[in-house]
C-alpha positions as CSV (number, residue, x, y, z in Angstrom):
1,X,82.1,17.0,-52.2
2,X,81.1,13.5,-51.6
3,X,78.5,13.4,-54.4
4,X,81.2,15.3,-56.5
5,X,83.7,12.3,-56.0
6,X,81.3,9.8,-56.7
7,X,80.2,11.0,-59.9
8,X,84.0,11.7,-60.9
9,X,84.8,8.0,-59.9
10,X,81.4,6.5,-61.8
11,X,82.6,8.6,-64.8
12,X,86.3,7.8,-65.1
13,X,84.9,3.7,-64.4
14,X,82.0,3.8,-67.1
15,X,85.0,5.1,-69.3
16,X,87.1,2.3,-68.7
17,X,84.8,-0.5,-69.2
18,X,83.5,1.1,-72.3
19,X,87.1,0.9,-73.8
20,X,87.2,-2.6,-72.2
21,X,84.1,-3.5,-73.7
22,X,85.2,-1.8,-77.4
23,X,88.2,-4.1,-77.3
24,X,86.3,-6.8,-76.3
25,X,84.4,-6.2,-79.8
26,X,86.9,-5.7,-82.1
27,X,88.9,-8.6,-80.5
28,X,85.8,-10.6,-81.6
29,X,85.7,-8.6,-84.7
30,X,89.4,-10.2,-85.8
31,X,88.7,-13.0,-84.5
32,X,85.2,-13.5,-86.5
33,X,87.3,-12.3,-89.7
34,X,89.9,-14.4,-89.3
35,X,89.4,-18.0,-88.3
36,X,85.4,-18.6,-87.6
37,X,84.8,-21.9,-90.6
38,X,81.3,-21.8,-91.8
39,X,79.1,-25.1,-91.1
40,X,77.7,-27.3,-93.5
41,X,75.4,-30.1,-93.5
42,X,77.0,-33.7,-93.4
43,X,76.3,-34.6,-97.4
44,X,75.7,-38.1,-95.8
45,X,73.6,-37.2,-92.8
46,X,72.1,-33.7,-93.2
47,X,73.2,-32.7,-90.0
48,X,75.0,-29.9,-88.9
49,X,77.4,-30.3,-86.0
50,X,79.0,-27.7,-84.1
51,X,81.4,-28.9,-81.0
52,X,82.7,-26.3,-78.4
53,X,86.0,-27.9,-78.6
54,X,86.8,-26.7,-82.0
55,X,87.4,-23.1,-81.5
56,X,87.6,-22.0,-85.1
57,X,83.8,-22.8,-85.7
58,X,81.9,-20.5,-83.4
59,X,82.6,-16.9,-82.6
60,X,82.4,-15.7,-78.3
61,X,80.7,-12.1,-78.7
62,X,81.3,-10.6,-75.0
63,X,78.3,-8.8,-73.2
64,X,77.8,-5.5,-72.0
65,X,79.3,-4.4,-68.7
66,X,77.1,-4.7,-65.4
67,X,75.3,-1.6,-64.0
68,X,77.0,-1.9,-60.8
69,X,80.3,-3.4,-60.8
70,X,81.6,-3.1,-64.4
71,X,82.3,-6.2,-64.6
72,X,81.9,-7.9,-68.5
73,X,80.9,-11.9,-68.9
74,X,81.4,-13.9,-72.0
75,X,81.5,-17.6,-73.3
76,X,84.7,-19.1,-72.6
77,X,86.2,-22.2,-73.2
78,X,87.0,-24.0,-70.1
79,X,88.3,-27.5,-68.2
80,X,86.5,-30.0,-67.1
81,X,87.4,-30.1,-63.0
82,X,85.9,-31.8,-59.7
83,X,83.3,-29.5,-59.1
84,X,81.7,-27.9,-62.2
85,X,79.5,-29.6,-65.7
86,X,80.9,-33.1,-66.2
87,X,80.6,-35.6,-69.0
88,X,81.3,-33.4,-72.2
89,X,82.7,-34.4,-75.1
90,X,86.1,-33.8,-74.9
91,X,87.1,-32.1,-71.4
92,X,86.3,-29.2,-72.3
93,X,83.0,-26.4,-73.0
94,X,81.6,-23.1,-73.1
95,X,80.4,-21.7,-70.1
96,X,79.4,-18.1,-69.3
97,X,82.0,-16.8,-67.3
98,X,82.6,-15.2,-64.4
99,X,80.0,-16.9,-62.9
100,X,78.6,-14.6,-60.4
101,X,74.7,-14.5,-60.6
102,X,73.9,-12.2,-63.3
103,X,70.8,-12.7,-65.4
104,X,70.2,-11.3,-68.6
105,X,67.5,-9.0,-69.6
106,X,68.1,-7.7,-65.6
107,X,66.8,-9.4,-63.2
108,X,62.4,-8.9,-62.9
109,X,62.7,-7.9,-66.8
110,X,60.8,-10.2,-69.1
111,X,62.3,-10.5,-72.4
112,X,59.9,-9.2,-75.1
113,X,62.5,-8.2,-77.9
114,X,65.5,-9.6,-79.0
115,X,67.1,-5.8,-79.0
116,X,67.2,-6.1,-75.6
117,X,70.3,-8.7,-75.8
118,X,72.0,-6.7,-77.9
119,X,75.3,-5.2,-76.8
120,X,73.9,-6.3,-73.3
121,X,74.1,-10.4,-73.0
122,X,77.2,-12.7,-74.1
123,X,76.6,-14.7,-77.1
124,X,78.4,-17.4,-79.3
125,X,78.0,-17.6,-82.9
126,X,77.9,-20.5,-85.0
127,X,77.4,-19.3,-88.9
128,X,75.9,-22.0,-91.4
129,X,76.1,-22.2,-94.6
130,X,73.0,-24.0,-96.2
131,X,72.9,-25.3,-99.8
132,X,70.1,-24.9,-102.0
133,X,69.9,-28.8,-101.5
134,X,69.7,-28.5,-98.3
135,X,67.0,-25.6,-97.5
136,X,64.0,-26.5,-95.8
137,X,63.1,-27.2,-91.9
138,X,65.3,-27.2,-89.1
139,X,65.6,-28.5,-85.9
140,X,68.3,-27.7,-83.3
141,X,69.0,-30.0,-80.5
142,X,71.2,-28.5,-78.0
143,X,73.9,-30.6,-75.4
144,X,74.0,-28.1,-72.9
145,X,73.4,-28.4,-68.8
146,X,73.6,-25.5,-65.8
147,X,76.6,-24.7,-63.9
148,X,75.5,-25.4,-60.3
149,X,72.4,-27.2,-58.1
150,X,70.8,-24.6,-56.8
151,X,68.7,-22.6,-59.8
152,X,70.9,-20.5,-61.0
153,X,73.4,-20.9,-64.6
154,X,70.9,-23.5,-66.5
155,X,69.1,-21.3,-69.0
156,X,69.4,-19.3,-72.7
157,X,68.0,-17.6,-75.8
158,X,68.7,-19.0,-79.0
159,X,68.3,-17.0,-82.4
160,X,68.5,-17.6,-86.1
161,X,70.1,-14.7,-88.0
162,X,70.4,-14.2,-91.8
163,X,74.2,-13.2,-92.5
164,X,72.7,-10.4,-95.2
165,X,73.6,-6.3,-94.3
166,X,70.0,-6.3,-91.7
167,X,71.1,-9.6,-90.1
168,X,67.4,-9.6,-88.9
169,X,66.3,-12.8,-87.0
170,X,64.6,-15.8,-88.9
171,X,60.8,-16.7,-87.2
172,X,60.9,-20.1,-86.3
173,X,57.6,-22.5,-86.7
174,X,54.2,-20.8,-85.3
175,X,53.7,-22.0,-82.2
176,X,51.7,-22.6,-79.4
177,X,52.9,-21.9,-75.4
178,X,50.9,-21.3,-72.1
179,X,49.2,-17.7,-71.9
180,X,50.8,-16.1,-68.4
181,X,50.6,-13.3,-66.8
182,X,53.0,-11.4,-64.2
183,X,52.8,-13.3,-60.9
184,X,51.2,-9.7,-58.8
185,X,48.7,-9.0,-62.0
186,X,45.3,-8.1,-60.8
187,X,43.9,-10.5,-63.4
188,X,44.4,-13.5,-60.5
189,X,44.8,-13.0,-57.1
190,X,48.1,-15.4,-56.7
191,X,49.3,-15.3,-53.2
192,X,53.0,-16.7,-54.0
193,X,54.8,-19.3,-56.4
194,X,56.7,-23.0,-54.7
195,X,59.7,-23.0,-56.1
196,X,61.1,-26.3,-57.4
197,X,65.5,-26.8,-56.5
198,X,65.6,-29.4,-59.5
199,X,63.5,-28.1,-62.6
200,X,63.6,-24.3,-61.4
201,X,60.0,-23.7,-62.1
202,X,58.0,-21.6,-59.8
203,X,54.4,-22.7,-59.6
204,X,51.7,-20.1,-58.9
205,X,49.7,-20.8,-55.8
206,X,46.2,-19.0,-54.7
207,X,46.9,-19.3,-51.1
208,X,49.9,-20.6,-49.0
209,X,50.7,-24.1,-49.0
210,X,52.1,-26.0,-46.1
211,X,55.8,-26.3,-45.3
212,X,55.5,-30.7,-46.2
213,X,54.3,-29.8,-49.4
214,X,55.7,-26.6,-50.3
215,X,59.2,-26.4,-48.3
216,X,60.8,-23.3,-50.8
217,X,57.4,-20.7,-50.8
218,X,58.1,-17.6,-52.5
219,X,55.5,-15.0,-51.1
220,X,54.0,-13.1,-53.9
221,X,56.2,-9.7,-53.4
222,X,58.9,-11.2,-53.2
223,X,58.4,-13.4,-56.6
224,X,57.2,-10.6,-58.5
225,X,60.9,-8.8,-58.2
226,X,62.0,-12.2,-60.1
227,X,60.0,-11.9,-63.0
228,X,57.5,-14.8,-61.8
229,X,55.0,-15.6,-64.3
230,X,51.9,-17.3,-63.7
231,X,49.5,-19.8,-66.1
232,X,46.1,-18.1,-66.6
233,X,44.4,-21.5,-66.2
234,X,44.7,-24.6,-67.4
235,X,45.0,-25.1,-71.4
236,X,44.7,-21.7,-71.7
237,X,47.1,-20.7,-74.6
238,X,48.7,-18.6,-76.6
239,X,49.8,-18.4,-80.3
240,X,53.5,-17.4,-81.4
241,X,52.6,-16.8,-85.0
242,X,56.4,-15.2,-85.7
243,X,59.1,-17.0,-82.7
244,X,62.4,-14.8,-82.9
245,X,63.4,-16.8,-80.4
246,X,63.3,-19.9,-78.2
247,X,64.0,-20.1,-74.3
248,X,66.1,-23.2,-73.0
249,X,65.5,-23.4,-68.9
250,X,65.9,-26.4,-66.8
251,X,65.7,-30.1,-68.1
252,X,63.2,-33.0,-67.8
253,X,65.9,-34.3,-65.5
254,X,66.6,-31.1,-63.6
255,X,69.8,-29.6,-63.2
256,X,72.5,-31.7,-62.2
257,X,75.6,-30.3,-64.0
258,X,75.6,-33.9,-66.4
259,X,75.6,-33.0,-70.2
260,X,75.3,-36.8,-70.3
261,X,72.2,-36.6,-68.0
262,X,70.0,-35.3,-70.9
263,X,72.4,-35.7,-73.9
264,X,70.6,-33.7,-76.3
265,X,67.9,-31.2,-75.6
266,X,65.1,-30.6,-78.0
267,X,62.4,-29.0,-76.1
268,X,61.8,-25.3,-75.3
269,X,59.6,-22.8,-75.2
270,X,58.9,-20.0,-78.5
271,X,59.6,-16.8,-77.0
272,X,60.0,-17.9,-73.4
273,X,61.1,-15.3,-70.6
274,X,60.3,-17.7,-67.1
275,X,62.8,-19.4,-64.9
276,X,61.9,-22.9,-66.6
277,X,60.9,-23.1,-70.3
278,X,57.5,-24.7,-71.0
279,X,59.3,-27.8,-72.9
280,X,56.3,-28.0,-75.3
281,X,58.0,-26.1,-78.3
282,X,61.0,-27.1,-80.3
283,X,63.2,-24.9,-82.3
284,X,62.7,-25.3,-85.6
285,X,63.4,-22.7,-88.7
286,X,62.5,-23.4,-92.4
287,X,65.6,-22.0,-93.8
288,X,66.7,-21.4,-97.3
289,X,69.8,-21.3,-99.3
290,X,71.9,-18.8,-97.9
291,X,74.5,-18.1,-94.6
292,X,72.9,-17.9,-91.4
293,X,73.8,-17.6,-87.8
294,X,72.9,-19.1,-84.7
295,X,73.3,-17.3,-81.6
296,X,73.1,-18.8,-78.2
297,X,72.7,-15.9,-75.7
298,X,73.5,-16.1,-71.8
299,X,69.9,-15.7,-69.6
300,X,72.2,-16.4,-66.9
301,X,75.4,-16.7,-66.3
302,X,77.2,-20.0,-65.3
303,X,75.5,-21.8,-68.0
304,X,77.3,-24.5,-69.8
305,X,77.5,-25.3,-73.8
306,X,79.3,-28.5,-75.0
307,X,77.8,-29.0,-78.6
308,X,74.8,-27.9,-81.3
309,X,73.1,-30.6,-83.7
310,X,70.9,-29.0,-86.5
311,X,69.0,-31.6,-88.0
312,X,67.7,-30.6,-91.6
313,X,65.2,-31.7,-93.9
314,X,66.6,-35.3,-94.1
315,X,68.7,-35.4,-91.0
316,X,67.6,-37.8,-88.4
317,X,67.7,-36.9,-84.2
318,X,71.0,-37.5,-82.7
319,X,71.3,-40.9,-80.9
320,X,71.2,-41.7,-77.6
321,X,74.6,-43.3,-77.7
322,X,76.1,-40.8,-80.0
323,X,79.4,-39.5,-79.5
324,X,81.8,-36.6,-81.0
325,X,85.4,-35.7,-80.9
326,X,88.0,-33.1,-81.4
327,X,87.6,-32.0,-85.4
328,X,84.1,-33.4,-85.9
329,X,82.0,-30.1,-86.6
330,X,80.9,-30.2,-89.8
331,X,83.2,-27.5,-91.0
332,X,82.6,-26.9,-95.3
333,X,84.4,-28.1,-97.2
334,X,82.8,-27.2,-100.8
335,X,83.2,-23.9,-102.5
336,X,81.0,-21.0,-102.6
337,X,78.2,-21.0,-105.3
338,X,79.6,-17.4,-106.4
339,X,83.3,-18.9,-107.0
340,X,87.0,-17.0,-107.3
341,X,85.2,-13.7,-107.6
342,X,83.2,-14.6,-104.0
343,X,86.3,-16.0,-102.2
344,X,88.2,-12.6,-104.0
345,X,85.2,-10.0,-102.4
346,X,85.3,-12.1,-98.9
347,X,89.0,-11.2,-98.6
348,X,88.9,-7.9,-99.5
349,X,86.3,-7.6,-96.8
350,X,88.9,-9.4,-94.6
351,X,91.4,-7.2,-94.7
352,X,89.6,-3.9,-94.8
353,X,87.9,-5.1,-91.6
354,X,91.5,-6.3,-90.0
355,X,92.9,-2.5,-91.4
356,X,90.1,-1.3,-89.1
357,X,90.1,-3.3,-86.3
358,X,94.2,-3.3,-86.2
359,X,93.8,1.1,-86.1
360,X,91.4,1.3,-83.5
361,X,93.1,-1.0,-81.4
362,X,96.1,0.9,-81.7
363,X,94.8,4.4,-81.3
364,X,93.3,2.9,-78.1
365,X,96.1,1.4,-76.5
366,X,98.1,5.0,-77.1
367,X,95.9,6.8,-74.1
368,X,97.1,5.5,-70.8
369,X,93.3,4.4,-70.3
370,X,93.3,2.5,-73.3
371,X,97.0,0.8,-71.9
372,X,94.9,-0.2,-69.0
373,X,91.9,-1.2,-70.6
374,X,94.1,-3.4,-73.0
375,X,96.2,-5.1,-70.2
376,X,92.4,-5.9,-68.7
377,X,91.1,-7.8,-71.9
378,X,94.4,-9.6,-71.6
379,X,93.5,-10.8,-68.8
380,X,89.8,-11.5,-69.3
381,X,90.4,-13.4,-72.4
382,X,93.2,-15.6,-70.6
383,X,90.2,-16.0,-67.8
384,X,89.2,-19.3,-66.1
385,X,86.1,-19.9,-64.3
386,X,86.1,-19.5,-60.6
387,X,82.6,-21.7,-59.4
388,X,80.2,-20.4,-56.9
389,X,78.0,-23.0,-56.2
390,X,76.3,-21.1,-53.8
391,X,75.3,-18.2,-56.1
392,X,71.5,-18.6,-57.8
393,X,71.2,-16.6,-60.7
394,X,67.6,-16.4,-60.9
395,X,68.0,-15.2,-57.1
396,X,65.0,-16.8,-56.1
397,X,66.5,-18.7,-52.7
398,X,69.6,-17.1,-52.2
399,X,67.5,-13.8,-51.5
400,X,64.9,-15.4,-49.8
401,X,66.8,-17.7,-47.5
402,X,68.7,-13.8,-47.0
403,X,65.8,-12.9,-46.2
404,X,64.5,-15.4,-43.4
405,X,67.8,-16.0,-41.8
406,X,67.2,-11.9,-41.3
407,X,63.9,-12.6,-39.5
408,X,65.4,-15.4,-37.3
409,X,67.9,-12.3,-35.9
């Protein structure tokens, strides 16, 4: 009977948060329809900018719910306060909300396709709009920062995505990055990792290091159920002949919740899945004319957005003193190359998409699940962040300070 209830409990939840997660969507869906304004390069500049401040320019896509507790994360725009990210723009940012140490693919998975992401992590969209001027290479730099000290909220996956029917990801520039291997591979015999409380990395170590030089050892057992990776040897590397997509983990200066601390972030890693990018790659994409969109996914949650700067062909890196306010994205302002009959076609799609959306969400809302699934999204899209400063997402210390406290019992 037990078994029985528990199954009838885990079926009535997992239908809940699906019609959570389904309005979630087509929330988005309107949204994205409605009111997201296209980017376009500064005709003086050739630089994109995109500010979390200025809702209308990005679209927050939620994630899928988690396996245990149902519980569904997105990008919301939050405060400033006295104990979270400091120094953005405005007051104000994205961050990956609730914060609650969830990591994205699950935790000990490596990411090795961007399908993986899909329908699972939160992302925000910001669609461009490049001009036939304007093709050519591409270089993001990202003002980002975590969203605590301790390891966890301070890393994501960005993607380039053509805006045609496949929406299929754009390869960035070939590339080179470390070779690794899983930390308990047979190739080496690793013995553990030292993990670093400011830049998050985990070095791989061939025997135990002392407690002066190594205070936060991760035995090798333990490391492998975090997805610790390991260098094969030195200057041993890899090609990325195709990136689809680029890792941002910890910052030259560590993480200390400061977007002014490292203002703009150009360094990555192509196709990166560690707890600390290699910072030897940049993201860059040779685009053409066209509409494209950048997603910045949640690898864990916590982490904090306050702006994107896409330099193009003749755009210049953002200076070290450079500031932005409320209303400067670089929204278009030009018309579409396809003229009245474009703008004609785009709000027909508008409105069949809003007929669609609209139904669902009232055929939903009819079924007393649906009522309480709706009054839910309510609530999670007038949702603040509650910090956790204690909470790791990558897990590493949390579990294994857990985990020695135990054997001091």
């Amino acid at each position: 009977m037990q078994i029985i209830h528990t199954n009838l409990v885990h079926e009535h939840w997992s239908t809940s948060m699906k019609q959570h997660l389904s309005l979630l969507i087509l929330f988005s869906c309107l949204r994205a329809a409605f009111s997201v304004e296209r980017l376009c390069s500064n005709p003086d500049t050739g630089v994109f900018i995109g500010l979390a401040v200025d809702e209308k320019v990005y679209v927050s896509v939620p994630g899928g719910p988690d396996p245990d507790t149902g519980k569904i994360q997105s990008w919301n725009l939050v405060d400033e306060d006295s104990i979270g990210p400091s120094h953005s723009f405005t007051g104000r940012y994205l961050q990956v909300v609730p914060d609650e140490g969830r990591v994205y693919p699950s935790r000990g998975e490596h990411l090795t396709d961007l399908k993986q992401l899909e329908n699972n992590s939160p992302y925000v969209a910001f669609r461009l709009d490049v001009s036939k001027e304007g093709a050519g290479w591409h270089t993001l730099f990202l003002r980002w920062t975590g969203g605590d000290t301790v390891g966890g909220g301070d890393s994501v996956f960005v993607s380039l995505h053509s805006l045609s029917k496949s929406k299929s990801a754009i390869a960035g520039h070939r590339s080179l990055k470390p070779l690794k291997v899983p930390i308990d591979s047979t190739f080496r015999n690793f013995a553990g990792c030292c993990y670093d409380m400011q830049t998050h990395a985990c070095p791989c170590q061939k025997s135990q290091p002392t407690n002066e030089t190594c205070p936060n050892y991760i035995v090798r057992e333990e490391a492998a159920k975090f997805g610790a990776q390991c260098s094969v040897g030195p200057g041993v590397m890899e090609f990325v002949d195709s990136p689809q997509w680029y890792l941002y983990a910890g910052q030259e200066v560590g993480n200390v919740m400061d977007f002014d601390a490292e203002p703009w972030d150009a360094t990555c890693e192509a196709e990166g899945s560690d707890t600390a990018d290699s910072g030897r790659d940049y993201a860059s994409w040779n685009i053409p004319k066209g509409e494209f969109e950048l997603r910045i996914y949640a690898r864990e949650d916590g982490t904090a957005v306050d702006a994107i700067y896409i330099a193009g062909p003749n755009g210049k890196a953002p200076g070290l003193l450079q500031k932005f306010g409320v209303g400067d994205s670089t929204i278009c302002t030009r018309s579409g190359s396809s003229g009245l009959g474009s703008a004609l076609r785009t709000s027909g799609f508008i409105l069949l998409i809003a007929g669609v959306v609209l139904g669902a969400l009232v055929a939903v809302a009819k079924t007393d699940q649906g009522s309480a699934a709706m009054h839910e999204v309510l609530q999670h899209i007038s949702q603040r962040r509650v910090p956790n400063p204690s909470v790791s997402s990558d897990g590493i210390m949390n579990t294994y300070s857990e985990l020695r406290l135990q054997d001091t019992i």
